[in-house]
C-alpha positions in Angstrom: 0.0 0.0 0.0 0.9 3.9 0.0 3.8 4.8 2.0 3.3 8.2 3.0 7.2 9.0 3.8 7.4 9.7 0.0 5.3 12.6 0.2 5.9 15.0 -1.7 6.3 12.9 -4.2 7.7 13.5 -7.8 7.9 11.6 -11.0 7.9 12.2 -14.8 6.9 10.3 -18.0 8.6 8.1 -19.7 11.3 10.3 -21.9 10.8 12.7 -18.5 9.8 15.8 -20.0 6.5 16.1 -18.2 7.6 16.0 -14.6 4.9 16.1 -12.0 4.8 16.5 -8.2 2.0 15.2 -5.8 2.0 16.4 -2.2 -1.0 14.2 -1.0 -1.7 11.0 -0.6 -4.1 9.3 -2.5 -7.9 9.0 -1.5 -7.6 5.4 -3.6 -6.1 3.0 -5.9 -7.2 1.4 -8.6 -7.0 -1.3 -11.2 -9.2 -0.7 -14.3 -10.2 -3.7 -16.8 -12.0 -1.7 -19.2 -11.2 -2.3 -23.1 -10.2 1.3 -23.1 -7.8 1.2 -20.8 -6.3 -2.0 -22.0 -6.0 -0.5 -25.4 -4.2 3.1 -23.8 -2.2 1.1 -22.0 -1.3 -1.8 -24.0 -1.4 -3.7 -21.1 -4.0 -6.1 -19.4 -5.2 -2.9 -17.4 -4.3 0.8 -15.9 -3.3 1.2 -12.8 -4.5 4.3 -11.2 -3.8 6.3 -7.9 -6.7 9.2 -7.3 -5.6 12.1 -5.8 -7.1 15.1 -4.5 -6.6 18.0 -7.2 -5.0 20.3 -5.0 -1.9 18.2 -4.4 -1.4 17.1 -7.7 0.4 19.6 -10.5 2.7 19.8 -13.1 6.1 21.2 -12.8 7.8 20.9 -16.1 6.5 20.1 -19.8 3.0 21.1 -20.9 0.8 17.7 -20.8 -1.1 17.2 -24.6 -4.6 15.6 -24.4 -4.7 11.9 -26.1 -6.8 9.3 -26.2 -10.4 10.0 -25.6 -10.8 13.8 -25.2 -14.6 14.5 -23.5 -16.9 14.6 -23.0 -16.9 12.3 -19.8 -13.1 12.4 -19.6 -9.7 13.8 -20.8 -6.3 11.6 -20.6 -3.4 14.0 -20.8 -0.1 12.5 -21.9 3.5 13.7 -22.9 4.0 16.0 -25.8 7.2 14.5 -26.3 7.1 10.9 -25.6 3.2 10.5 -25.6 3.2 8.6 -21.8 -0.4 8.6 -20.8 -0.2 10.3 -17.3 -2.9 11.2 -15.7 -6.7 11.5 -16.3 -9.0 14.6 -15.4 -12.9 13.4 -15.6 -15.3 16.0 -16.5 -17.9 17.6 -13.7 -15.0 16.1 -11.1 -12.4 19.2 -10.6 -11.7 17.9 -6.9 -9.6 14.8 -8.0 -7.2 13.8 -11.0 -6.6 9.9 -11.7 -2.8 9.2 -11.6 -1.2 6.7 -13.6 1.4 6.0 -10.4 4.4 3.8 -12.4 5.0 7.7 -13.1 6.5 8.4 -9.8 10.1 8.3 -9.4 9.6 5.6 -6.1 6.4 4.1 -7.3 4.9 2.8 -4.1 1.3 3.8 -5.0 0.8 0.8 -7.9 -1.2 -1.7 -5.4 -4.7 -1.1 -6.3 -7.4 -1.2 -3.6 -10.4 -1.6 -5.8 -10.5 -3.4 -9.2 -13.1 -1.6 -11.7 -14.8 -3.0 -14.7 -14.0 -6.7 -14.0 -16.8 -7.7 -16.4 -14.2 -7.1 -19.3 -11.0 -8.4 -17.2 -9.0 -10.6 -19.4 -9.6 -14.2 -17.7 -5.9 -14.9 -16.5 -5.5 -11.2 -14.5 -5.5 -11.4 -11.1 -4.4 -8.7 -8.8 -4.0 -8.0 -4.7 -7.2 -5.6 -4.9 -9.2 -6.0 -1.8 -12.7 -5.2 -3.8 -13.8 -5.9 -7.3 -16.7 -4.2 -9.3 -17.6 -5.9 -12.2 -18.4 -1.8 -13.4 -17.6 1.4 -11.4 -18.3 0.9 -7.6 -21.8 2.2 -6.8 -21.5 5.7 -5.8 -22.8 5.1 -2.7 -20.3 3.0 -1.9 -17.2 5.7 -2.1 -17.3 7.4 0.6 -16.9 3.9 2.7 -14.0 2.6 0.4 -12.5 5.6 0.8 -12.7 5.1 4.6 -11.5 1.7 4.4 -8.6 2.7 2.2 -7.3 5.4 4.6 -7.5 2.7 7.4 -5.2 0.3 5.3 -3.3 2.9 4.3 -2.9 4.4 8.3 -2.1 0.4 9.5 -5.3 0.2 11.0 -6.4 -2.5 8.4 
């Protein structure tokens, strides 16, 4: 899980021309199985730490949107290299997705909850301690977000 002692917390893309710094921890983690983000990240899914908006910016580079741009959400990457690295979804201003193999001491890559399971390639497994086989109901965030600060604290 999260270790807080790298907070702040830097990291950059992959040719590291977009550098980024996040000075809060993350409210989650996820793994995402949708065809979409297999696809973006040529992988079996994306791994993603969501952070709270203020404690998230960019500090060098200007990110280029990719992928799908609106209207539900916008995946900035790289202008250089083209790293997918971080997500802003529209109407949600408070938080920004993280793709956290971007940080320099990637210690955020365990993901809590696994989202869209429904299209999960059938050999992936993962450590996450919930799976959805869509989006977790929204009335169910505020209490995963509870539990994850309790794992996250060493109270779970």
């Amino acid at each position: 899980m999260p270790d807080l002692s790298d907070l702040p917390a830097t990291g950059s893309c992959r040719c590291g021309a977009l550098r980024i710094e996040v000075s809060t921890a993350p409210i989650m983690t996820a793994a995402c199985h949708c065809r979409g983000c297999q696809k973006m990240s040529a992988s079996a899914f994306s791994l993603t730490a969501m952070l709270p908006a203020q404690g998230f910016r960019v500090v060098a580079g200007t990110p280029v949107l990719g992928g799908i741009k609106g209207p539900v959400c916008n995946h900035f990457h790289c202008a250089d290299c083209l790293t997918w690295v971080f997500t802003r979804i529209t109407g949600m201003d408070d938080f920004v997705n993280l793709r956290p193999v971007m940080l320099d001491r990637p210690s955020w890559c365990e993901p809590f909850i696994e989202t869209v399971c429904a299209e999960k390639l059938p050999w992936v497994s993962t450590p996450a301690r919930h799976r959805f086989d869509g989006f977790p109901p929204e009335d169910t965030y505020m209490a995963l977000m509870a539990e994850f600060a309790d794992v996250m604290a060493g109270r779970l």
